[in-house]
C-alpha positions in Angstrom: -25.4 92.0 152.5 -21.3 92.6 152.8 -20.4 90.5 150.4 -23.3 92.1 148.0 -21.8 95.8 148.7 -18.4 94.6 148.3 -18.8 93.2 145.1 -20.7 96.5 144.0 -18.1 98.2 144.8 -15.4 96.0 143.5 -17.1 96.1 139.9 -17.3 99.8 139.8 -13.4 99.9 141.1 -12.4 97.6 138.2 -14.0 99.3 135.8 -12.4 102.6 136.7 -9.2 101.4 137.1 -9.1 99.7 133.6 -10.0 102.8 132.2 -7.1 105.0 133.8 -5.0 102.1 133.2 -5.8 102.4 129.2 -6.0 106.2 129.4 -2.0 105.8 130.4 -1.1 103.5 128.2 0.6 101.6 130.6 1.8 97.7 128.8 3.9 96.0 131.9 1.6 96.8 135.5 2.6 95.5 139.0 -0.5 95.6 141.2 -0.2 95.7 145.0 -1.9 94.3 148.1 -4.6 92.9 146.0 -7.0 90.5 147.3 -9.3 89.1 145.1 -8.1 88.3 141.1 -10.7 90.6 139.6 -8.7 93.4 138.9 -6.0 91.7 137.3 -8.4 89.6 135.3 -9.8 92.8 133.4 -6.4 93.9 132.8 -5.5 91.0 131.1 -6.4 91.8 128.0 -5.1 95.4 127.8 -1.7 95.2 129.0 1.2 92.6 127.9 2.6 92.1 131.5 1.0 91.7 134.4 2.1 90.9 138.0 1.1 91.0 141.4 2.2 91.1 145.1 -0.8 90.4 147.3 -1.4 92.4 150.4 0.0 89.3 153.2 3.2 89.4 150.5 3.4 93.1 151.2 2.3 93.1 154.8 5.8 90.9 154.7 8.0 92.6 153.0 7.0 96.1 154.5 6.8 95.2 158.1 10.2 96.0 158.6 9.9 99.4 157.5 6.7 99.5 160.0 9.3 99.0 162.8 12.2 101.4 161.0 10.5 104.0 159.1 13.7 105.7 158.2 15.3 102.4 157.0 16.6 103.3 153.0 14.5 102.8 149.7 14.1 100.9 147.9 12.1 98.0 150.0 10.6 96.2 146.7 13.4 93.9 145.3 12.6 95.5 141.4 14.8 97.8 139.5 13.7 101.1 139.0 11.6 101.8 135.6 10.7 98.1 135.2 6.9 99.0 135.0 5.0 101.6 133.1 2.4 101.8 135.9 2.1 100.4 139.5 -1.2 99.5 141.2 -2.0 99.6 144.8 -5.6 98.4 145.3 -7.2 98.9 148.5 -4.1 98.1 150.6 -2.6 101.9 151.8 -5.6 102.0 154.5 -3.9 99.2 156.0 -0.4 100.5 157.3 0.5 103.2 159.2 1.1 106.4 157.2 4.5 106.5 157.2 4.7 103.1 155.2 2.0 103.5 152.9 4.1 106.7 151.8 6.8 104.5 151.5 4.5 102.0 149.2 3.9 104.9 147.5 7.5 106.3 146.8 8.2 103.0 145.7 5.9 103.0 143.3 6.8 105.9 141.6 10.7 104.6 141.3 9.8 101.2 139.7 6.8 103.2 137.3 6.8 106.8 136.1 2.4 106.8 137.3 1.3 104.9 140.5 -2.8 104.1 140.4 -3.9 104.1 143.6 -7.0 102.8 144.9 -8.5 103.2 148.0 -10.8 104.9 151.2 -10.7 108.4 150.9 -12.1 111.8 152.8 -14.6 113.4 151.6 -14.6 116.2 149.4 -18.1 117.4 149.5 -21.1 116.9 152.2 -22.9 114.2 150.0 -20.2 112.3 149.7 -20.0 112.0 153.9 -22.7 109.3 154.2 -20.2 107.1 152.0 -17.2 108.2 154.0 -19.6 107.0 157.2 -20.4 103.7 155.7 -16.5 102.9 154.9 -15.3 103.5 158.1 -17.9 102.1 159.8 -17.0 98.6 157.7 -13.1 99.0 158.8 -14.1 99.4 162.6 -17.0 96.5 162.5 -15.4 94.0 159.8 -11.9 94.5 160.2 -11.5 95.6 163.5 -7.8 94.7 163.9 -6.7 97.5 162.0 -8.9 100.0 163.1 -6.3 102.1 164.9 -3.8 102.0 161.5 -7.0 103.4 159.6 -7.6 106.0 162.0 -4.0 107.3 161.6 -4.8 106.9 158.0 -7.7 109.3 158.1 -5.5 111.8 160.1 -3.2 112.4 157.7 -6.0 113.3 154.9 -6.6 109.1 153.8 -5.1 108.7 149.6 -4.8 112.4 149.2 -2.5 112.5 152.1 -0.5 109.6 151.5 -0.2 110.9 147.9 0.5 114.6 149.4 3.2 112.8 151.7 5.1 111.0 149.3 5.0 114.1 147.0 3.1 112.9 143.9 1.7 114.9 140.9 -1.9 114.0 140.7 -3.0 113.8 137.4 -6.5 112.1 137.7 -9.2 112.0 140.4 -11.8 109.4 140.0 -15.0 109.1 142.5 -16.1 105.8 142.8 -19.1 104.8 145.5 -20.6 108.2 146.7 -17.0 109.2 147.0 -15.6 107.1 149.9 -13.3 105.5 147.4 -11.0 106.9 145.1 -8.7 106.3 142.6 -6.3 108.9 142.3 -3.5 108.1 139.5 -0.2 110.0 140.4 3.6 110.6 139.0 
């Protein structure tokens, strides 16, 4: 049953996220704290570059800043401008707030737009039984984060990470009864 749901919801986030993607234009994309290959298979086709830092890469290279949240962008070894769009997929939720905004930042100085994708609050009442059922699956299935998602929710989830870090939001896409988002920023 998890892994039916979680391909479900994969598929729809794919889909979504190639669309935005092409709506921007976007030809050389660095995706972040991916997982699975899915998202930059679809992409393949629509963009000429394409390249990826998976989440335990991240986890890596931002857990100094998890220690030293003041320490001095950039963190990413990539010059500034280098891609038209950067991609965080369903890794923010993962980090304490204060780094995710610092994923985020760092997006926006290596791309002028930043896609990101993941668990957000929810914006009207129906879209709580799908806020439920995502936090539910963080405390059950990946309960050694729990307490980074909680501080996650806190601060508002991927509107308040984006808020945080002081991005223009320029789209808002509902995907799964609106417990995921993907909100594409600059």
């Amino acid at each position: 049953m998890k892994s039916f749901l979680w391909k479900k919801l994969i598929t729809s986030t794919v889909t979504q996220a190639v669309a935005l993607t092409q709506s921007t234009g976007a030809k050389r994309v660095l995706v972040l704290g991916e997982n699975t290959d899915s998202l930059q298979s679809a992409l393949a086709e629509s963009v000429n570059q394409i390249e990826s830092i998976d989440i335990n890469t991240l986890y890596s290279i931002f857990s100094h800043s998890q220690e030293n949240p003041k320490a001095p962008v950039p963190t990413l070894s990539v010059a500034d401008g280098t891609y038209d769009l950067c991609i965080v997929s369903f890794s923010l939720h993962q980090f304490e707030p204060e780094t995710a905004e610092r994923i985020v930042r760092e997006c926006l100085r290596i791309a002028p737009k930043a896609l990101l994708i993941d668990f957000a609050l929810a914006e009207r009442n129906i879209e709580l039984p799908s806020q439920y059922i995502c936090s539910l699956a963080e405390q059950f299935f990946h309960g050694g984060h729990w307490d980074i998602y909680q501080h996650y929710v806190r601060v508002g989830a991927l509107h308040g990470i984006a808020h945080r870090a002081e991005a223009s939001e320029f789209a808002n896409v509902t995907v799964w009864g609106g417990g995921v988002r993907l909100l594409l920023i600059g």
